[in-house]
C-alpha positions in Angstrom: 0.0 0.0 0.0 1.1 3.5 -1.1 2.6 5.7 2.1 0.4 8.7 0.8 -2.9 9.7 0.5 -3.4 8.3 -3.5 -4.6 10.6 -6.2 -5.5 8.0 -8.3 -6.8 4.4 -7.7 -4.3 2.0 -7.8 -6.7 -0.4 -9.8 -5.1 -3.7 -8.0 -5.0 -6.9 -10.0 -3.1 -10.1 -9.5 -0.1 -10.6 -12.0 3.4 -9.9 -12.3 3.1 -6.5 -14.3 2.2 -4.0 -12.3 0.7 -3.6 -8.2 -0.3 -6.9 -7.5 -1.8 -8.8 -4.4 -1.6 -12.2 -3.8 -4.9 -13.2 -5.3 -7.8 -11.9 -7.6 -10.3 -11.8 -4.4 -8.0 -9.4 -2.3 -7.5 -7.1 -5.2 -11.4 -6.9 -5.6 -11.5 -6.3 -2.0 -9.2 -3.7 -2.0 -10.3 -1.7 -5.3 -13.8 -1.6 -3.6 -11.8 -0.2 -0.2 -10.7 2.2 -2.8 -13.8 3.2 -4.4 -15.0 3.8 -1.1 -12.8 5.7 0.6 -11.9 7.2 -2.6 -9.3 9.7 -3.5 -7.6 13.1 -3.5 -10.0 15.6 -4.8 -12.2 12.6 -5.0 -15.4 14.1 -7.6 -17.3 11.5 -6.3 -20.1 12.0 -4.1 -20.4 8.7 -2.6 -16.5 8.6 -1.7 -15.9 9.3 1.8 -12.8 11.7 0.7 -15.7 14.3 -1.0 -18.4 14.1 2.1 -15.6 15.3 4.3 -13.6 17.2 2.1 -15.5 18.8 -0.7 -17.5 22.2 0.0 -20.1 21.9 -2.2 -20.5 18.3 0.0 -23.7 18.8 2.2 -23.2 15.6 4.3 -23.7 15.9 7.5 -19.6 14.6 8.1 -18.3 17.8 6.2 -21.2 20.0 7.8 -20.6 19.1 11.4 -24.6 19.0 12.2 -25.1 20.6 15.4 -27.7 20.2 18.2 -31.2 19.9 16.9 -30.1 19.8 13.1 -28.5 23.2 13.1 -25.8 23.4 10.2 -22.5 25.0 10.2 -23.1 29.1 11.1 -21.4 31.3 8.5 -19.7 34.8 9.8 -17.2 37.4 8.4 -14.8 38.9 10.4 -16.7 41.9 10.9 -19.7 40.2 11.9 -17.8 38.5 14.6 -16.1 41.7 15.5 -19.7 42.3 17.0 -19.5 39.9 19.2 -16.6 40.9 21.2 -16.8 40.4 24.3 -18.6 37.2 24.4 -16.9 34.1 25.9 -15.2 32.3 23.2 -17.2 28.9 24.0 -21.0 29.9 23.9 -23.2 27.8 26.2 -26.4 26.1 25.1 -28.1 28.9 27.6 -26.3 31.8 25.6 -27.4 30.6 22.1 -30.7 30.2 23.4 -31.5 33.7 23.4 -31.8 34.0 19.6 -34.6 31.2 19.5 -37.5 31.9 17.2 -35.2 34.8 15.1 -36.5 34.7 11.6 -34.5 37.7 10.3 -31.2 39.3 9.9 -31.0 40.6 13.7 -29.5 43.8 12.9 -32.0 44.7 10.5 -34.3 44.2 13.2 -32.7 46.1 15.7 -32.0 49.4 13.1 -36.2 49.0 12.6 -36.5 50.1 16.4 -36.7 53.7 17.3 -33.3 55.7 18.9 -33.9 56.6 22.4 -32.5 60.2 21.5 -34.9 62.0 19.7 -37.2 59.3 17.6 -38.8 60.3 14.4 -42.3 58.4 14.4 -44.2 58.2 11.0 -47.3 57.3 10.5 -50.3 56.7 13.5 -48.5 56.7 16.6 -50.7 55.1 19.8 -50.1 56.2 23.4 -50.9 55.1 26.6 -53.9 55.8 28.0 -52.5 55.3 31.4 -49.5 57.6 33.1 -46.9 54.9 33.1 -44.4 57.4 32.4 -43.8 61.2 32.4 -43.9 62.3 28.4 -45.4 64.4 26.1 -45.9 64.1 21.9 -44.7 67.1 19.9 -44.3 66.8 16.5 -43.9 63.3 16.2 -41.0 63.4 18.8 -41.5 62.4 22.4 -39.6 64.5 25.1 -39.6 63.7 28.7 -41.5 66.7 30.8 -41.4 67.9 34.6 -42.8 65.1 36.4 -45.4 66.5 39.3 -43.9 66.9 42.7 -47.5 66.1 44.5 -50.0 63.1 44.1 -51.7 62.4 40.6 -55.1 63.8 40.5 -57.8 60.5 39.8 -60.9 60.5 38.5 -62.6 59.0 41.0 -60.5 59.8 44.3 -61.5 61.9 47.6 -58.3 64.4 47.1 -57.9 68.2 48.1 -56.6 70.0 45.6 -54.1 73.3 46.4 -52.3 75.7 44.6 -54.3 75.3 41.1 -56.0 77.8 39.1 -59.1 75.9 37.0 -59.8 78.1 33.3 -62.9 78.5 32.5 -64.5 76.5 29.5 -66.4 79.9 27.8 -68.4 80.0 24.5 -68.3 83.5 22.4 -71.6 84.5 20.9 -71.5 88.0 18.8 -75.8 88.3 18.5 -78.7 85.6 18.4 -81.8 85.6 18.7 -81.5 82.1 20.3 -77.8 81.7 22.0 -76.1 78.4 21.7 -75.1 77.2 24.7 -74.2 74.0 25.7 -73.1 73.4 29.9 -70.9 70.5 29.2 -68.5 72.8 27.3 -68.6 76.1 28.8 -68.9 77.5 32.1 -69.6 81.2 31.0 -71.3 82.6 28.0 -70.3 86.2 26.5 -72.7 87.9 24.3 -70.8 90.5 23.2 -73.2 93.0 20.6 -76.9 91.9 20.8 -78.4 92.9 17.6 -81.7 91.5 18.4 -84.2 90.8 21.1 -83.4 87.8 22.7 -86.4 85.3 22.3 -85.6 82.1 24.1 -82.6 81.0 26.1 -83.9 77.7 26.1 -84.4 76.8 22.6 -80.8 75.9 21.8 -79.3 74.8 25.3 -78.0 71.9 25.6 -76.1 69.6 28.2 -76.6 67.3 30.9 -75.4 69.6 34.0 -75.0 68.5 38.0 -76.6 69.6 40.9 -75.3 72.9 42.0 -73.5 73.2 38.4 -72.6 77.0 37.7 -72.9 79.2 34.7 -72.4 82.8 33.9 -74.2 84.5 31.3 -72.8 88.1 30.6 -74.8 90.5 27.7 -73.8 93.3 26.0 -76.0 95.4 23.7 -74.8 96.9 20.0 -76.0 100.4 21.2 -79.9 99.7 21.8 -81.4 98.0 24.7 -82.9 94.6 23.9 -85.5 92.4 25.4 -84.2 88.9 27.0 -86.8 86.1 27.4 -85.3 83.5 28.7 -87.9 80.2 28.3 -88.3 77.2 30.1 -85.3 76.3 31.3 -84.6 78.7 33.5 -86.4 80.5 36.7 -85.7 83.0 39.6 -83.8 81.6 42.5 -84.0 84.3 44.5 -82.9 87.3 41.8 -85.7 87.7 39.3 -84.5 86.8 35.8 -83.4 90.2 33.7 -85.6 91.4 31.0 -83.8 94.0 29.0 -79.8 95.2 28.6 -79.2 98.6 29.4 -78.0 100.5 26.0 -74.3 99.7 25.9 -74.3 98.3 29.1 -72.9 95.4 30.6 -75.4 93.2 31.9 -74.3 89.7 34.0 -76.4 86.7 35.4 -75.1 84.4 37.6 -77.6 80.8 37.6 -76.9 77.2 39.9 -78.4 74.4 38.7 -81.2 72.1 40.9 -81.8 68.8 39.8 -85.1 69.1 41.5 -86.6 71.1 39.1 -84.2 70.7 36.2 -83.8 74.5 35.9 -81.0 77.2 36.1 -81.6 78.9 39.2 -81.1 82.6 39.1 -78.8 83.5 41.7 -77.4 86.9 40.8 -77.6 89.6 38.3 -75.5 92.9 37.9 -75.7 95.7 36.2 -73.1 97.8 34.7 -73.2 101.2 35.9 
């Protein structure tokens, strides 16, 4: 037997003129050790020399399958670079933390948002709950000055200090029949009646509270007009105003009672 590797088969036979064994049976048995194990650069895919040696060999002897099936993993340089840092010899535990990755997991992590300054497109949803101090300006979330006190709820028995509540007020320039509706405004201004008013009833709306407020302030366009103010509404201890005063400000201050399901008129000034 040759004391190389051979790159070609030997082809044994028995005779005197070339390699020979000692009978025609041994060289068969050794030409099919041969075709077997085959050769150097063996092209043939059933050798044992091109399943271990061969790249484009997909047997599992030249891919070294790995736990569960997994093949050889393929990296360059600079994808390794990445992973500096980690021990050399990755534990089962370790490699377990990229189970169920379907993609490219760069490309997955350059799809998340920057935690300086994100660009959102698109519809952007918030939390409804305050899980974290931030507001949404422009598409870009910046982190605010979180409250120094207790969070105001909804439904909680807290005392409030220190705060200055804005009116909710609704702008009317002249109607005949003011629209007014008590679950958007606390305060009406009328601010240059043309007309007589006929009916502060016919267009109010809302479902107020008991002991709601409301402020309705009138101001004339230079001639005194009549104010009827319907069903909604009745004296509660100031009688309900029936006229402005030419170019005069004129303000009525009502409470609501659930009793009678009328604006109760509590006040009413005159400009002097």
């Amino acid at each position: 037997m040759a004391s190389s590797f051979p790159t070609a088969k030997n082809n044994f036979i028995t005779g005197a003129s070339s390699a020979t064994l000692a009978s025609a049976s041994h060289a068969d048995t050794h030409n099919k050790l041969e075709d077997v194990i085959g050769i150097t650069g063996s092209s043939d895919p059933d050798s044992l020399t091109y399943k271990l040696t061969n790249t484009s060999s997909s047997n599992p002897g030249h891919k070294h399958t790995l736990e569960d099936g997994a093949t050889d993993i393929t990296a360059s340089v600079a994808e390794l670079n990445v992973l500096d840092g980690i021990p050399a010899t990755l534990t089962a535990t370790e490699l377990g933390y990229v189970d169920g990755v379907t993609s490219a997991i760069q490309t997955q992590l350059g799809d998340k948002a920057p935690l300086a300054s994100p660009t959102f497109t698109g519809t952007v949803t918030l939390p409804t709950g305050l899980s974290g101090v931030a507001k949404l300006t422009s598409g870009v979330v910046s982190a605010v000055t979180a409250p120094s006190g207790t969070i105001v709820g909804t439904t909680d028995t807290q005392t409030l200090t220190n705060k200055t509540v804005t009116p909710r007020i609704t702008t009317i320039t002249s109607s005949a029949t003011p629209t007014i509706n008590t679950d958007n405004c606390d305060a009406v201004t009328i601010t240059a009646q043309a007309e007589a008013i006929t009916s502060f009833t016919t267009n109010l709306s809302g479902t107020p509270v008991n002991f709601q407020k409301l402020l309705i302030r009138i101001k004339d366009n230079g001639t005194a007009r009549a104010i009827a103010w319907g069903a909604s509404f009745e004296a509660k201890g100031v009688a309900l105003p029936t006229t402005t005063v030419i170019s005069k400000v004129l303000t009525v201050g009502f409470i609501y009672d659930t009793v009678t399901s009328k604006w109760g008129c509590v006040a009413s000034a005159q400009q002097e």
